[in-house]
N, C-alpha and C positions, 0 to 999 in steps of 0.2 A: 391540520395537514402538515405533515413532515416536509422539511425544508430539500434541495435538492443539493449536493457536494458543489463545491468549485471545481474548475477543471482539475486544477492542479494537485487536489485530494484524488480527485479519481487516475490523474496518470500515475501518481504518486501509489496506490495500490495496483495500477496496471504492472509499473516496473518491477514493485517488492514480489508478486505472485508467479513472474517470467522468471526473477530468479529463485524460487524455489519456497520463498519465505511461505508458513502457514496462513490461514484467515487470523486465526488466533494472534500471531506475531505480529503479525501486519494491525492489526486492530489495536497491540499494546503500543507500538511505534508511532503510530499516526494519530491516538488518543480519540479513536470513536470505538463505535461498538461495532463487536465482530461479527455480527446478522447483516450490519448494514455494509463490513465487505464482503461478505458473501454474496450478497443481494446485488452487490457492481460484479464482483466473481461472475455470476450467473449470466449478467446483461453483457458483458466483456466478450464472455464463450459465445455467448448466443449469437452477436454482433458480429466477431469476427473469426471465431473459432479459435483451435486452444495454440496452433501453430502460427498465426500471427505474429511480424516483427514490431517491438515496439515504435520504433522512428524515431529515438531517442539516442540515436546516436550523434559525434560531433565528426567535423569533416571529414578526419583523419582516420573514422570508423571506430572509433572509442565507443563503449557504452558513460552515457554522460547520469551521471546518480540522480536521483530524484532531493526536489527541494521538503520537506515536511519538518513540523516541531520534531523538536527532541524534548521525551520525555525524561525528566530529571526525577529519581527515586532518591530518597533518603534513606540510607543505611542506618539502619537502629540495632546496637548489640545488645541482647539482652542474657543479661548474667545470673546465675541460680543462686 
């Protein structure tokens, strides 16, 4: 049986899909697979529809960024 996210994965896709990011982008960012944000996608909409604020704001009404890994790619040039 599949394990369940931490909170902080799932607000952490809640805030990337408010602001526009794909499941796909969102999936290469936060380094799981992009079924299983769809799959929080799907329960998020369901839960509380797609106009929902997130509450992620700071006093002064900032949107405050979300905490997740950053993934680090390794640039390889390949020469002919």
């Amino acid at each position: 049986m599949a394990s369940e996210l931490k909170v902080d994965m799932k607000n952490a896709i809640k805030t990337l899909l408010s602001k526009g990011i794909s499941h796909r982008q969102a999936a290469s960012l936060l380094m799981i697979d992009r079924k299983t944000v769809a799959r929080y996608a799907g329960l998020l909409k369901a839960q509380n529809g797609p106009e929902e604020p997130t509450g992620s704001e700071s006093e002064n009404g900032q949107q405050v960024p979300p905490t997740f890994p950053v993934r680090r790619v390794p640039v390889i040039n390949i020469k002919s």
